[in-house]
LUMPA-298535 format. One line per 3 residues: number of its first residue (from 1); for each residue x, y, z of N, C-alpha, C. Coordinates in Angstrom, 2 decimals. Example, Ala and Ser with C-alpha at 12.3 -4.5 7.8 and 13.67 -1.06 7.14 Angstrom:
2
1 = 13.19/-5.69/7.80/12.30/-4.50/7.80/13.20/-3.30/7.80 | 12.85/-2.25/7.08/13.67/-1.06/7.14/12.90/0.03/7.87
***
This chain:
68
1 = 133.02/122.60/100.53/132.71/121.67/101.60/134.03/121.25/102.26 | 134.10/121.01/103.82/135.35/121.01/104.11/135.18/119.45/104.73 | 136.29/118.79/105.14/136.76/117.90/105.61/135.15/117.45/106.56
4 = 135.46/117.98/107.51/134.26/118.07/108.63/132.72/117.59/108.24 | 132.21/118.19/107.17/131.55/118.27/106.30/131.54/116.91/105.61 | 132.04/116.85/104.95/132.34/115.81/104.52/132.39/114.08/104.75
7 = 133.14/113.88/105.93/133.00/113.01/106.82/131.48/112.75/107.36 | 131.28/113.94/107.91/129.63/113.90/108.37/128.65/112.91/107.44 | 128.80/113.51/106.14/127.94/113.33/104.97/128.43/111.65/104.78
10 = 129.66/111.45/104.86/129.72/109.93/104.72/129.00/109.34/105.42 | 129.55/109.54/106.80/128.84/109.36/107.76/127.68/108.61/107.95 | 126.72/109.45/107.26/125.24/109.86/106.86/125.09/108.65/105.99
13 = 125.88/108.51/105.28/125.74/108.10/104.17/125.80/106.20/104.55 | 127.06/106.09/105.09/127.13/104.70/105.67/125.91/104.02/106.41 | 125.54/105.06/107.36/124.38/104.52/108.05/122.80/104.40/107.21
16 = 122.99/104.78/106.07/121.74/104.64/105.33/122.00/104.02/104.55 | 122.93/103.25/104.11/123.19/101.99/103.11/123.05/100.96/103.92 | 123.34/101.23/105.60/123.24/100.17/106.47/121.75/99.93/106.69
19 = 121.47/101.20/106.95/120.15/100.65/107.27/118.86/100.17/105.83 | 119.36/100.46/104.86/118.94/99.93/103.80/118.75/98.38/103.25 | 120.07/97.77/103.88/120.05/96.71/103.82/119.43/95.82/104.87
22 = 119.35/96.69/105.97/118.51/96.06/107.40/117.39/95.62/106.53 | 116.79/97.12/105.79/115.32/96.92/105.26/115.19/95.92/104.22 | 116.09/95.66/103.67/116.17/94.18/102.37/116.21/92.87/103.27
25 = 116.77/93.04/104.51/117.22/91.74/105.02/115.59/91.99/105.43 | 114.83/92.29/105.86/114.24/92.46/106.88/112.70/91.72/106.16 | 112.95/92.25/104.65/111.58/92.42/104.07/111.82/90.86/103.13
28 = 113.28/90.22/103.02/113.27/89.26/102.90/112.51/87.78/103.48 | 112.58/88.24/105.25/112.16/87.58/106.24/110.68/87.63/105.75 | 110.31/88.71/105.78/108.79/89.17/105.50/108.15/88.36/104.61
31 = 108.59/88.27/103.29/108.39/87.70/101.73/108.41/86.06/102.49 | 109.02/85.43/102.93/109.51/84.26/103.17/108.66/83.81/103.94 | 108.24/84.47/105.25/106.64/84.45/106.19/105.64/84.27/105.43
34 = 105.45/85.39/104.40/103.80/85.07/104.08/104.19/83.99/103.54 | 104.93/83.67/102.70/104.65/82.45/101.54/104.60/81.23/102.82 | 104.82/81.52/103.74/105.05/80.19/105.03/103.59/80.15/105.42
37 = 103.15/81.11/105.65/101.88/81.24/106.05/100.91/81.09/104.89 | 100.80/81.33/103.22/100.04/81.17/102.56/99.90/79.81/101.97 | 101.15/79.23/102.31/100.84/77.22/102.40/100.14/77.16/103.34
40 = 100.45/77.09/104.31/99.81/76.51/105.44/98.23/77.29/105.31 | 98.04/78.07/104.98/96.38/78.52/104.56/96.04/77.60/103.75 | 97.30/77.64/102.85/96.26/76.50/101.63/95.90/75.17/101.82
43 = 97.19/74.69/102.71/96.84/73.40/103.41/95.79/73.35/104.16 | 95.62/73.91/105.18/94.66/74.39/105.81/92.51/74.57/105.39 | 93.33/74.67/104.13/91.99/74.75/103.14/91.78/73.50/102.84
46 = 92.46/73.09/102.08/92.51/71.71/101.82/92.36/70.80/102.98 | 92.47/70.92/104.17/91.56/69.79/104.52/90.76/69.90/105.44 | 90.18/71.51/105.56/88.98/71.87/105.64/87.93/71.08/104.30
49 = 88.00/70.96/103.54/87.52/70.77/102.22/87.37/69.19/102.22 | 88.48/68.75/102.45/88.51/67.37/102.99/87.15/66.83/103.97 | 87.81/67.34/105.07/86.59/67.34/106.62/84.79/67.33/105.71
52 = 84.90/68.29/104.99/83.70/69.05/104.62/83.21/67.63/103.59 | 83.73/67.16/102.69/83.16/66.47/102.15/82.80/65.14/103.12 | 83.58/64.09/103.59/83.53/63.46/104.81/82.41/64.01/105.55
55 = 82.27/64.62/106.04/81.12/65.02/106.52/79.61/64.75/106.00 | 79.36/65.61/104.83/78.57/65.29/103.71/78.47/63.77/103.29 | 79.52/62.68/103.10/79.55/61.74/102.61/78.33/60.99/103.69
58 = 79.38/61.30/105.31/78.10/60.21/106.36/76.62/61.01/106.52 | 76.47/62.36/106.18/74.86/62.46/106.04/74.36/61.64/105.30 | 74.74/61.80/104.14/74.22/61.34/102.95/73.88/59.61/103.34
61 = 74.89/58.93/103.78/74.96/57.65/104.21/73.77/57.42/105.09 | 73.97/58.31/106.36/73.18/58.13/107.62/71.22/58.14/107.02 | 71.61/59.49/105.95/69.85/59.75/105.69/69.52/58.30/104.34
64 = 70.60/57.70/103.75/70.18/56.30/103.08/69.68/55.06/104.08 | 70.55/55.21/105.42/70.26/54.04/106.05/68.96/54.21/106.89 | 68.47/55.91/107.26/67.16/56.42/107.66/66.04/55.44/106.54
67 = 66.18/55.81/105.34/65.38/55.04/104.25/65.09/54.02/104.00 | 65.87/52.82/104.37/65.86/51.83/104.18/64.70/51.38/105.23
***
């Protein structure tokens, strides 16, 4: 393998450690999103769940004061 050769292959080589780490930086961002987004689902749930009972509470109320 000569000089030429060689260089090339570094070359090669640099730009795929570079872009390797693009893909770590990248998939870091990624990892860091969902977990951003899978709170906020859960929050999200939670006071859906909230709403939902509240809800239920004034039927329940409204169809006691129907009774009376």
């Amino acid at each position: 393998m000569d000089d030429v050769d060689l260089q090339a292959l570094t070359t090669k080589l640099d730009l795929l450690i570079q872009r390797v780490e693009q893909l770590k930086a990248h998939n870091r961002q990624l990892l860091a999103s969902e977990k951003a987004w899978r709170e906020e689902r859960s929050h999200l749930i939670e006071k859906n769940e909230m709403a939902r009972h509240k809800v239920e509470s004034m039927i329940s109320r409204l169809r006691a004061l129907e009774q009376d």
